[in-house]
C-alpha positions as CSV (number, residue, x, y, z in Angstrom):
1,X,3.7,-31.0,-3.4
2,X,2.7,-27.3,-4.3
3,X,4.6,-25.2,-6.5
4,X,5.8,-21.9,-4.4
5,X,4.0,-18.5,-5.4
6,X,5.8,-15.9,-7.5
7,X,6.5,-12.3,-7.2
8,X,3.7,-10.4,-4.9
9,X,1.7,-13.8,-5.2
10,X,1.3,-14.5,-8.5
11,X,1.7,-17.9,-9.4
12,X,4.2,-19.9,-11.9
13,X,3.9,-19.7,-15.5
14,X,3.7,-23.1,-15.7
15,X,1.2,-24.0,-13.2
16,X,-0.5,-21.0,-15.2
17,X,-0.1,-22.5,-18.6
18,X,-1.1,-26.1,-17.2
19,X,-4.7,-25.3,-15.6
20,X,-5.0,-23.5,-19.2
21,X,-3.8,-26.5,-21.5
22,X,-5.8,-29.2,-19.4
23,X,-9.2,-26.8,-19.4
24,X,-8.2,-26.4,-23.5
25,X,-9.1,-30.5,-23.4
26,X,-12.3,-30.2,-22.3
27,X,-11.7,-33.3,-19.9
28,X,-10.5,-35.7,-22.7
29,X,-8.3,-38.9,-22.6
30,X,-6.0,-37.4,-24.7
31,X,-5.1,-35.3,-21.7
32,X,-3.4,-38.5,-19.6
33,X,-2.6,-40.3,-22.9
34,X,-0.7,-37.4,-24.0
35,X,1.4,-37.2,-21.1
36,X,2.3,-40.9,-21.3
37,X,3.8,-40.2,-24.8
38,X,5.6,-37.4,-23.3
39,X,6.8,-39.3,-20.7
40,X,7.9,-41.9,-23.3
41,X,10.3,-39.3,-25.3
42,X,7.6,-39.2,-28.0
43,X,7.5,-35.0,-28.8
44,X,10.8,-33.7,-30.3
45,X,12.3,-30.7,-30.3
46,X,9.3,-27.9,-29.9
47,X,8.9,-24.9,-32.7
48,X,8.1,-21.7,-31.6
49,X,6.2,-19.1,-34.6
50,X,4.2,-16.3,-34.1
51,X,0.9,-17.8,-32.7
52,X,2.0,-21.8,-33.1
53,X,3.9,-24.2,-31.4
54,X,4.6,-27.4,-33.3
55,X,6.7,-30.8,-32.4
56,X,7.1,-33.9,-34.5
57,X,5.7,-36.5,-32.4
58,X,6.9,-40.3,-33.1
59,X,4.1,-42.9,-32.3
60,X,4.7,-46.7,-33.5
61,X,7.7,-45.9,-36.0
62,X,4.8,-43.0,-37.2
63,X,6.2,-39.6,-37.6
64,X,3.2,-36.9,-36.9
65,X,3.1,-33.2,-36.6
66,X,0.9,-31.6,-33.9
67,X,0.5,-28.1,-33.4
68,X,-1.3,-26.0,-30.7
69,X,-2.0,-22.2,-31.9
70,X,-3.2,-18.9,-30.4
71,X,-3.7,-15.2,-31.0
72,X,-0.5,-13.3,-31.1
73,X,-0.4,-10.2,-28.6
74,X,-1.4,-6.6,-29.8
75,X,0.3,-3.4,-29.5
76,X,-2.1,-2.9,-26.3
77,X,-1.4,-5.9,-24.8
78,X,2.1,-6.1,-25.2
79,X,1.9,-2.5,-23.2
80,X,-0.1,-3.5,-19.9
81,X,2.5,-6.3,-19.8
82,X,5.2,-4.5,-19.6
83,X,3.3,-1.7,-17.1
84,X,3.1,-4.8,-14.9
85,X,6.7,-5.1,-15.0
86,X,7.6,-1.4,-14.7
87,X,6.9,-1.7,-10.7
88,X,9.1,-4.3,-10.1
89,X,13.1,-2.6,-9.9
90,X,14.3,-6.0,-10.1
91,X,12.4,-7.4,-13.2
92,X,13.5,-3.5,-15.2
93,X,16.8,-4.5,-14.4
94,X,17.1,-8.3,-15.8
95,X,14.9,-7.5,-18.8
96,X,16.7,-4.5,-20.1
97,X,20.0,-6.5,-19.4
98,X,18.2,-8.9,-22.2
99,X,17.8,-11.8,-19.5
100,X,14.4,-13.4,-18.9
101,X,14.2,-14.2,-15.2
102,X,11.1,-16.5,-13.7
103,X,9.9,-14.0,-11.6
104,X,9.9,-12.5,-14.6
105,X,8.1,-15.6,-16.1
106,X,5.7,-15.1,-13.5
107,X,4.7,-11.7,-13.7
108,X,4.3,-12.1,-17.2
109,X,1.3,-15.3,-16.3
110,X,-0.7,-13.0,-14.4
111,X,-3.7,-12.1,-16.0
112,X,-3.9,-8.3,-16.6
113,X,-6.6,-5.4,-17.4
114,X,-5.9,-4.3,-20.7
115,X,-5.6,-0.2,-21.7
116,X,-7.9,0.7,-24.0
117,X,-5.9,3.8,-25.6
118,X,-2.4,2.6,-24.8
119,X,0.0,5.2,-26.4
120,X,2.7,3.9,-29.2
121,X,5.6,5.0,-27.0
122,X,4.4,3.3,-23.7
123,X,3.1,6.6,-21.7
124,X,0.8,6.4,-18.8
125,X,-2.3,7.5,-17.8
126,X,-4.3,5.3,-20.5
127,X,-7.6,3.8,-19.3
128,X,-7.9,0.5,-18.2
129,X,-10.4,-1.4,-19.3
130,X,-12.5,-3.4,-16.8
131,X,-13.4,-6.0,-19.3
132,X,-10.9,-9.0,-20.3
133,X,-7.0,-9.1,-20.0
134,X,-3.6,-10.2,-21.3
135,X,-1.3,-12.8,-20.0
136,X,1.6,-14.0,-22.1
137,X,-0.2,-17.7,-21.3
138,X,-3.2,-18.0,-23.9
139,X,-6.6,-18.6,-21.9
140,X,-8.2,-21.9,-22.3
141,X,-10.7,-20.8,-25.2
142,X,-7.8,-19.0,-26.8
143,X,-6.0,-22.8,-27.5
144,X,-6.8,-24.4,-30.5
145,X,-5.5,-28.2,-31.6
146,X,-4.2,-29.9,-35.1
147,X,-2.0,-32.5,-35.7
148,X,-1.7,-34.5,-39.2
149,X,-3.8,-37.4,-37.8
150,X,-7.4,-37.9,-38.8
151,X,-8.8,-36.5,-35.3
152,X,-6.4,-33.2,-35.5
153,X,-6.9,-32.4,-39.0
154,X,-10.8,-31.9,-37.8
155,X,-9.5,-29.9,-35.0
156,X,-10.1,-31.4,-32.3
157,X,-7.8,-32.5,-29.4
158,X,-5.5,-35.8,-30.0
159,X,-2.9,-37.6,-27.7
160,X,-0.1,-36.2,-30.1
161,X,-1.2,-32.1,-29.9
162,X,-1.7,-33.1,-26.2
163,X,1.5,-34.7,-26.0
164,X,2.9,-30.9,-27.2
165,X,1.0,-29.4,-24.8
166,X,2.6,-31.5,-22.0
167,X,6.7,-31.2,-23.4
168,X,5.8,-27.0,-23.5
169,X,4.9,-27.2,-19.9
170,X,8.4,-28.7,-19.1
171,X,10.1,-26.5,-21.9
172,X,8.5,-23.5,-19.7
173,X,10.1,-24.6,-16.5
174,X,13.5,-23.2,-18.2
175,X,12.2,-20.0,-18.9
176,X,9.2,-18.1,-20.9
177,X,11.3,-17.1,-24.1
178,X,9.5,-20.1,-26.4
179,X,5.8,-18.7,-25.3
180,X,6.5,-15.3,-25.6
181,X,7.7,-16.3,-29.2
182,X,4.6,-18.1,-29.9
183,X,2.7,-14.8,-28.6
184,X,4.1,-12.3,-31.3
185,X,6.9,-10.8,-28.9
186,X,10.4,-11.7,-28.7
187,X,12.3,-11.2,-25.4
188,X,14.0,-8.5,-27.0
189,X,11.2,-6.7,-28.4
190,X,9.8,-6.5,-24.9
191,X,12.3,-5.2,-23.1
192,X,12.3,-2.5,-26.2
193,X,8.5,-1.6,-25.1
194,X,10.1,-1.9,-21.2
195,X,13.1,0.7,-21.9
196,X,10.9,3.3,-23.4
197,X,8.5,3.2,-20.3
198,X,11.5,3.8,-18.2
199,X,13.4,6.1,-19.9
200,X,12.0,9.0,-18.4
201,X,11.2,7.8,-14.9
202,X,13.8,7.4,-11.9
203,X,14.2,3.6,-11.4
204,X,13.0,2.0,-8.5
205,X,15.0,1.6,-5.0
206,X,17.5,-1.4,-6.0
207,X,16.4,-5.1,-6.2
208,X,17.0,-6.8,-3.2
209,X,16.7,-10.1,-2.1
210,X,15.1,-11.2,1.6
211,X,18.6,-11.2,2.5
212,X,19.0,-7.7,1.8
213,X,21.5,-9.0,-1.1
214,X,21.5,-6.5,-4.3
215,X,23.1,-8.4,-7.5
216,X,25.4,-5.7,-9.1
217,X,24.2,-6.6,-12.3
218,X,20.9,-5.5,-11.9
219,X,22.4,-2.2,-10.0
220,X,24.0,-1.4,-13.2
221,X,21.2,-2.3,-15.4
222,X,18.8,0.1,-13.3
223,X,22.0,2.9,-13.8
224,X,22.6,2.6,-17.3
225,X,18.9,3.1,-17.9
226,X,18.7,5.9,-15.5
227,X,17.2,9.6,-16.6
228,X,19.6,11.7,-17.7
229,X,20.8,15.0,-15.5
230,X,20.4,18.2,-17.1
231,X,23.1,20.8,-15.7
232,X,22.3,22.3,-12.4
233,X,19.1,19.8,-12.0
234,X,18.8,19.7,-8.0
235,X,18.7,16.7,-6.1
236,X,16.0,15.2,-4.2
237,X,16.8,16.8,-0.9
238,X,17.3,20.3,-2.8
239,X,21.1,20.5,-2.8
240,X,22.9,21.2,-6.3
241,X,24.0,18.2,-8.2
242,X,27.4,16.9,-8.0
243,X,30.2,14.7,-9.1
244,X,32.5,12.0,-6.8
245,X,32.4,10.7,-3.6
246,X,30.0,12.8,-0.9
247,X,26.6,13.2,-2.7
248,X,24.7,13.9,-5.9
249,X,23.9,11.0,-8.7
250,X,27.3,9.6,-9.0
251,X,27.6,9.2,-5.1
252,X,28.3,5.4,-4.2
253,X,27.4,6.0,-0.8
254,X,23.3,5.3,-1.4
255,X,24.2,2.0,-2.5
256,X,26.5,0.7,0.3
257,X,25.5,2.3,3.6
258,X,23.0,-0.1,4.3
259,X,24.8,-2.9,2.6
260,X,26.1,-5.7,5.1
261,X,29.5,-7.4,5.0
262,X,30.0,-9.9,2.3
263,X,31.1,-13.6,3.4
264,X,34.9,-14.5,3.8
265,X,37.3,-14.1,2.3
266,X,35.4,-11.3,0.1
267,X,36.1,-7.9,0.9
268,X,34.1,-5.9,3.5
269,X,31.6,-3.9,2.1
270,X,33.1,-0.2,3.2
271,X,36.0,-1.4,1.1
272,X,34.0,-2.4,-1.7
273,X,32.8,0.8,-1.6
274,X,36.4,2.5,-1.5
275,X,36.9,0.1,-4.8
276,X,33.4,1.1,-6.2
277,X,33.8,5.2,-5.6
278,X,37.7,4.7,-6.9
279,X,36.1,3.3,-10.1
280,X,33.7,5.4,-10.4
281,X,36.2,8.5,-10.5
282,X,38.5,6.6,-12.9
283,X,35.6,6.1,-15.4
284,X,34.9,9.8,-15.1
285,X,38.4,10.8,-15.7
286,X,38.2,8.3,-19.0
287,X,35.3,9.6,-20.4
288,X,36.1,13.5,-20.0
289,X,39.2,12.6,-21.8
290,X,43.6,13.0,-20.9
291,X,43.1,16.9,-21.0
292,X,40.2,17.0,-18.3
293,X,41.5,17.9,-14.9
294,X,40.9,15.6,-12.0
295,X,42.7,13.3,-9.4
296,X,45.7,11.2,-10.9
297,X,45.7,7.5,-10.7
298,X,46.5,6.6,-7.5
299,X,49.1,3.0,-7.7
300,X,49.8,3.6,-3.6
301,X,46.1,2.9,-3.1
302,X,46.3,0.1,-5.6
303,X,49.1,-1.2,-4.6
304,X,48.1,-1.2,-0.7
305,X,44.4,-2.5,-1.7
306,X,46.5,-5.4,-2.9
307,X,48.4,-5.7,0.2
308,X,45.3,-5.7,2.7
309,X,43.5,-8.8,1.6
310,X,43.6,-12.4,3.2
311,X,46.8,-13.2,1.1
312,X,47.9,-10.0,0.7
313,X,51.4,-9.9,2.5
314,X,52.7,-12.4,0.7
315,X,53.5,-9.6,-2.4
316,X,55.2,-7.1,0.2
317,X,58.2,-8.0,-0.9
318,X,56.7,-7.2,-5.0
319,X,55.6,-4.2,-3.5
320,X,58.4,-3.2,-1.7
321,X,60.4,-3.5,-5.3
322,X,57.5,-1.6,-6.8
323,X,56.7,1.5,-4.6
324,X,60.3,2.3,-3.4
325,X,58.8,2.4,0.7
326,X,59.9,-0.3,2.7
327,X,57.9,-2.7,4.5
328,X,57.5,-1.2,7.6
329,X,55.9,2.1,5.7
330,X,53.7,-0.4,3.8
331,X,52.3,-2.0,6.5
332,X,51.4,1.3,8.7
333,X,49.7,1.9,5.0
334,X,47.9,-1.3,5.2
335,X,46.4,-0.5,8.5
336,X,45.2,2.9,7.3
337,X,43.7,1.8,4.2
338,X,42.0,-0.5,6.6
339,X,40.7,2.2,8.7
340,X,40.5,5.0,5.9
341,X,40.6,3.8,2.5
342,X,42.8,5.1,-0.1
343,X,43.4,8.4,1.9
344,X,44.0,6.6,5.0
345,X,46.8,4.8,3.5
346,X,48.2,8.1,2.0
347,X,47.9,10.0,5.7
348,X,50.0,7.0,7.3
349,X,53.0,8.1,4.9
350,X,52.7,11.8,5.4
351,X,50.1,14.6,6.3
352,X,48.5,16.2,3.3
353,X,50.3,19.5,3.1
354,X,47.4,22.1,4.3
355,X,47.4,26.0,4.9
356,X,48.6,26.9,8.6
357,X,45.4,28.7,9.0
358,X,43.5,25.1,8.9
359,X,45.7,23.4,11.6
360,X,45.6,26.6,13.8
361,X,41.7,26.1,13.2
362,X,41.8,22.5,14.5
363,X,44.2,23.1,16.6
364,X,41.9,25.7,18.9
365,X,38.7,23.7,18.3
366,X,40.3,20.1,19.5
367,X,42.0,22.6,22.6
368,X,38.6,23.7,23.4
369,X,36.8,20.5,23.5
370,X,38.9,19.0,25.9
371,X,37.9,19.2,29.7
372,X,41.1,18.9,31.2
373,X,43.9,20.9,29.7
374,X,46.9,19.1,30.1
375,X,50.1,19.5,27.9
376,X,49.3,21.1,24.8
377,X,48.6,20.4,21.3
378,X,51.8,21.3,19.0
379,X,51.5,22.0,15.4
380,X,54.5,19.9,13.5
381,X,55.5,19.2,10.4
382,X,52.2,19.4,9.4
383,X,50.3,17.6,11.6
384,X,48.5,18.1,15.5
385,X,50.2,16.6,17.7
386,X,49.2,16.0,22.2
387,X,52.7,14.8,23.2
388,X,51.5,13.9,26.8
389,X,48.2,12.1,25.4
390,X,50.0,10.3,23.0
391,X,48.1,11.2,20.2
392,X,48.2,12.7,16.7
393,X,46.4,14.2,13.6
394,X,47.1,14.4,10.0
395,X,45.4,16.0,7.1
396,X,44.6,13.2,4.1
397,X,44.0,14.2,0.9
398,X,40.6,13.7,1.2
399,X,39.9,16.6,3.6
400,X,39.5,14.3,6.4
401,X,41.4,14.1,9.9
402,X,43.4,10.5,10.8
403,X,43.9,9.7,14.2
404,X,47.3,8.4,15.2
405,X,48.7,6.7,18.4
406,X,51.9,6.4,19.5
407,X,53.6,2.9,19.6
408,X,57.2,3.0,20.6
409,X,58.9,5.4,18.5
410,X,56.1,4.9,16.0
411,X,52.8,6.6,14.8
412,X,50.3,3.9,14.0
413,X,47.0,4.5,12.3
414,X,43.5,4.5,14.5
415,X,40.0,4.2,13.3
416,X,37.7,7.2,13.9
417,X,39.0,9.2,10.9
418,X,36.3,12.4,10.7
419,X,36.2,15.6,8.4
420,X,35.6,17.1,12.1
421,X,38.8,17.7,14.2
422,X,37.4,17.1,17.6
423,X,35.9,13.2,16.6
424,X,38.7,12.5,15.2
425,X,40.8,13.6,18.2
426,X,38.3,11.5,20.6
427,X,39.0,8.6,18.4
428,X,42.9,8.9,18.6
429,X,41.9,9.1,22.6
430,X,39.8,5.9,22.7
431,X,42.3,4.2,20.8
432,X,45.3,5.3,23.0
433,X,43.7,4.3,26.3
434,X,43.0,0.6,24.5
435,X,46.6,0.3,23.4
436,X,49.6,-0.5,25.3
437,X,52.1,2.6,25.7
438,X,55.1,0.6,25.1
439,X,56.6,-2.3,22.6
């Protein structure tokens, strides 16, 4: 059975650091006697120091110490390495979170061009020099055997250093941490040389699986690391920066337009992005501080969030208790959030209070984008109202228009809301005409 490739068809570490260890033997028994010993639980626990590995290695109540050593990376190498890994968003993202995936693993066993004048802070445009390369796995002349029995003390190959070579390949397996020690660079140290290659660059588009999955981890990982904004910097389409919801770097949108719904009974992903956006201004507010101006913290959109999951109305009756609406207000709130989000619950309590110029505005606009004019569109209590179509529009907090239908004596929440007038009113139409005009 073969071993699947890695990233952009590189292959394993360990099938890397196996063809390497087996050409280090030069073809000699100790190759297949050494793997019987390992086999046998011979090799104990593996040592990793800069440029050895080492095991104690039990054979006939005999207690020996074999060793295989290499060169430790340079400064140089250590720097194409991670310039292999700059290219991969995913890789940035799990490395500078201190984790050392095995497509990471992998990456790291490819077999690189070194740069000849690599900079000390991990710049580009070094040369790259067409002779040799680095790969955290030592090439096969690059191996070198001891062990405290009378063949390894000359230096040459022995069924216990071979026996090492076979428990690294399984230790390996489990991630590349022991090799990189034996190379001269911690994990940490080279996500150090990672984080100062990318802390002037714009990460990558977001690590996502062949299922289109993005792990919010790395998401975060790639934001924390991300450039920082000077004031007034523009955005990539040319439009000013901003804060919240609707654009600029703080925007949530980018990361959950495209997203697809997660698997029941998770949430779907437009809420998750009501709950990411809603965190998102709550973190703001806490880091400019209580006297920074900026949107209280909104328990009705808590509170409903609550309510409109799987097992959610079960705790009307908490909520009831807690918000002071009754149940019937809390469930029209349920079916807005559903349809709106947090301001979609808050328009299926009340309008948003807006200037009479505004509704007069939508008011004319949603009169002259009708084709038939009948019965007319009323302005009251602060929302639009088309009596004889049996629809209605309310202001949310969020500058957008919620379209409502009536149900009885009732106005129950639609989906369609739009920051234009006119959709929205369509919507409220297209829902009407689907819904039954009595109980």
């Amino acid at each position: 059975m073969t071993t699947p490739a890695g990233p952009r068809g590189t292959e394993p570490l360990v099938t890397v650091w196996k063809r390497h260890f087996h050409l280090a033997t030069d073809g000699s028994a100790s190759h297949a006697k050494g793997l019987a010993l390992h086999r046998n639980g011979a090799v104990g626990q593996i040592h990793a120091a800069p440029g050895r590995l080492s095991a104690a290695v039990t054979v006939k109540k005999a207690a020996l110490k074999a060793a295989l050593s290499f060169p430790e990376l340079t400064a140089e190498q250590g720097h194409a390495l991670t310039a292999r890994l700059v290219d991969v968003p995913a890789a940035v993202a799990d490395l500078l979170a201190g984790r050392l995936s095995a497509a990471i693993a992998d990456l790291l066993a490819e077999r690189l061009p070194v740069a000849d004048d690599a900079p000390a802070e991990g710049g580009d445009g070094a040369a790259v020099s067409p002779v040799g390369g680095v790969s955290v796995v030592p090439g096969a002349d690059e191996i070198r055997f001891s062990c405290t029995c009378p063949p390894g003390r000359a230096g040459r190959v022995c069924d216990h250093s071979a026996a090492v070579g076979h428990a690294v390949a399984e230790r390996l397996a489990g991630g590349a941490s022991l090799l990189l020690t034996a190379r001269g660079m911690r994990t940490r140290d080279l996500a150090a040389l990672l984080r100062a290659r990318v802390t002037d660059t714009v990460p990558g588009a977001l690590p996502a699986d062949a299922n289109g999955t993005v792990r919010a981890d790395q998401a975060y990982s790639l934001w924390t690391h991300r450039p920082p904004r000077r004031p007034g910097a523009e955005d990539r389409d040319g439009a000013g920066a901003k804060t919240g919801s609707g654009g600029g770097p703080d925007s949530v949108d980018p990361l959950t337009d495209a997203l697809d719904d997660p698997p029941a009974p998770c949430p779907p992903a437009r809420e998750l992005a009501w709950m990411t956006e809603d965190a998102a201004d709550r973190a703001r507010a806490l880091l400019a501080g209580p006297g920074a101006a900026g949107r209280p913290h909104d328990e009705l959109a808590d509170v409903v969030r609550v309510l409109a999951t799987p097992d959610g109305v079960h705790r009307i009756p908490d909520a009831v208790r807690a918000t002071g609406h009754d149940e019937a207000a809390l469930r029209t709130s349920m079916i807005g959030y559903r349809h709106g989000g947090p301001a979609g619950a808050h328009a299926a309590l009340a309008p948003t209070p807006v200037p009479d110029a505004v509704l007069e505005r939508a008011r004319d606009a949603v009169r002259a984008s009708r084709a038939l004019s009948l019965g007319g569109i009323d302005v009251v209590d602060g929302a639009l109202t088309d009596t004889t179509a049996g629809v209605q529009l309310r202001p949310g907090p969020d500058g957008r228009w919620f379209p409502f239908t009536s149900f009885g004596e009732e106005w129950r929440p639609a989906a369609g809301c739009s920051a234009d007038p006119v959709e929205a009113y369509r919507a409220a139409r297209r829902a009407r005409t689907a819904r039954p005009t009595t109980r």
